[in-house]
C-alpha positions in Angstrom: 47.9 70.3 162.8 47.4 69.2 166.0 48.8 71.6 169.0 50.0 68.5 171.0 52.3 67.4 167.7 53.4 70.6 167.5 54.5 71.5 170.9 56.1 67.8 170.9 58.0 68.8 167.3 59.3 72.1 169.2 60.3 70.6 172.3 62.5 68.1 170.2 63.5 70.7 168.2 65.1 72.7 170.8 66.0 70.0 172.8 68.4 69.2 169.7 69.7 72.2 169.3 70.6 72.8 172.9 72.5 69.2 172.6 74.8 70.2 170.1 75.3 73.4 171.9 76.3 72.7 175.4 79.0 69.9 174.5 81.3 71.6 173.4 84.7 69.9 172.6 84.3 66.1 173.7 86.2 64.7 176.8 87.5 61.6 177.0 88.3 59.6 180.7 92.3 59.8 181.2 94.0 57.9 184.4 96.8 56.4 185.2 99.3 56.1 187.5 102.8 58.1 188.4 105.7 55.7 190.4 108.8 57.2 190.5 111.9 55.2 190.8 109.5 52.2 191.3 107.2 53.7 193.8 103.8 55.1 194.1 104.1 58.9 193.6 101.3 60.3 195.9 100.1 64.2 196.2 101.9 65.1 192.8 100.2 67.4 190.2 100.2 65.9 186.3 99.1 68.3 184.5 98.6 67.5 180.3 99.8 70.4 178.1 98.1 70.8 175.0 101.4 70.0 172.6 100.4 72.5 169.1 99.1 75.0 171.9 101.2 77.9 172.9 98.0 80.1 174.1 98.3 80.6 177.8 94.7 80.7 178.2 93.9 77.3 177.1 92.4 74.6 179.5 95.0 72.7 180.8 93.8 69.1 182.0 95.2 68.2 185.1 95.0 65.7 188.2 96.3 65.1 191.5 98.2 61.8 192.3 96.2 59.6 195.5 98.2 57.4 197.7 98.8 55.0 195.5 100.1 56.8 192.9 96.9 56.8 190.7 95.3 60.1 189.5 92.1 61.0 187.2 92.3 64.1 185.1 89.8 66.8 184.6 89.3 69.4 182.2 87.7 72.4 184.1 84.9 71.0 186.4 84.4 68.4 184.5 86.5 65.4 184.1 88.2 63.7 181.2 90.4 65.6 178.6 90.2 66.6 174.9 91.1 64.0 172.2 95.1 65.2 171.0 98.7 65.7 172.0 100.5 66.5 175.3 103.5 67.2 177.1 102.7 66.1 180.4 104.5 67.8 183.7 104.5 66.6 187.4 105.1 68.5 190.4 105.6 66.6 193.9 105.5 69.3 196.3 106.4 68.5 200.3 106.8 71.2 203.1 110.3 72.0 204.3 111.6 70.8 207.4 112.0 73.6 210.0 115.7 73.3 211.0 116.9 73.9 214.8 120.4 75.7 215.6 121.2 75.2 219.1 117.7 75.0 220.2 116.0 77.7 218.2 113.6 77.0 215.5 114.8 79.0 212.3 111.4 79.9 210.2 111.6 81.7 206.8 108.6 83.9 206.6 105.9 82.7 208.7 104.2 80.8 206.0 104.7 76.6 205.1 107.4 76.6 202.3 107.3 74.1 200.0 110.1 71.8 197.4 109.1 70.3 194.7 110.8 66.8 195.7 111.5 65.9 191.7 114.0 68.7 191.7 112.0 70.4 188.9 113.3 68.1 186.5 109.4 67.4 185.0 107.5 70.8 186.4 109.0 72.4 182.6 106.6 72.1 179.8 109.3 72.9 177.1 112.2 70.7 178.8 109.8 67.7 179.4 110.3 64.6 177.4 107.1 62.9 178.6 104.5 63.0 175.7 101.1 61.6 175.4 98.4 61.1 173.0 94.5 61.1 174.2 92.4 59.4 171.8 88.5 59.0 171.7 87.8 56.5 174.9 89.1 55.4 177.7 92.9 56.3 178.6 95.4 54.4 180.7 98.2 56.7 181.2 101.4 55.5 183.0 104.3 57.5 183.9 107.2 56.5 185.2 109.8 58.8 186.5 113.4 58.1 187.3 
């Protein structure tokens, strides 16, 4: 047999076997955009919940809102999400206003405190009712908060 064939079978040997081994489970491209009562959402974190998962170890995909309301998620560095159900949660945090009492400025601790501005009413995984399915392909997620 000729060396060149050979060393061309092996190198497309390998190079199929480290294919199959590096992917891993596939990800699929999920955006979308959050409003809430009607308007862009922006600086929130969505973060997707496996729904059968209960392991506190497992990759969560999640995203951050831009300006106008629209977000990409990722899974780990890279970006997309697994193909399956979710509960999906968003957190809108926002610094608290420093408030003044007859001209001092009260501050609690010396470090930026933060509210999430959604009350917490979607930051719960087991109280949220917003549920999503990722399939194989592009995803358009909207959600729309009240």
């Amino acid at each position: 047999m000729d060396v060149r064939l050979l060393g061309g079978l092996t190198c497309g040997f390998v190079g199929v076997l480290l294919a199959g081994c590096s992917g891993g489970t596939p990800l699929y491209p999920v955006s979308g955009k959050v409003t809430h009562k009607g308007s862009p959402l922006s600086g929130a974190l969505v973060t997707f919940h496996p729904k059968d998962s209960n392991d506190p170890r497992a990759e969560r995909p999640t995203g951050y809102t831009n300006e106008d309301g629209t977000f990409k998620l990722t899974t780990g560095q890279k970006e997309g999400a697994p193909a399956g159900q979710y509960v999906v949660t968003v957190i809108c945090t926002r610094k608290v206003q420093q408030t003044e009492n007859k001209g001092k400025i009260f501050n609690t601790g010396g470090t930026d405190e933060t509210v999430d501005i959604l009350g917490g009413a979607y930051a719960n995984p087991q109280a949220s009712k917003i549920t999503v399915e990722v399939k194989p392909g592009p995803n358009e997620v909207p959600i729309n908060l009240q």
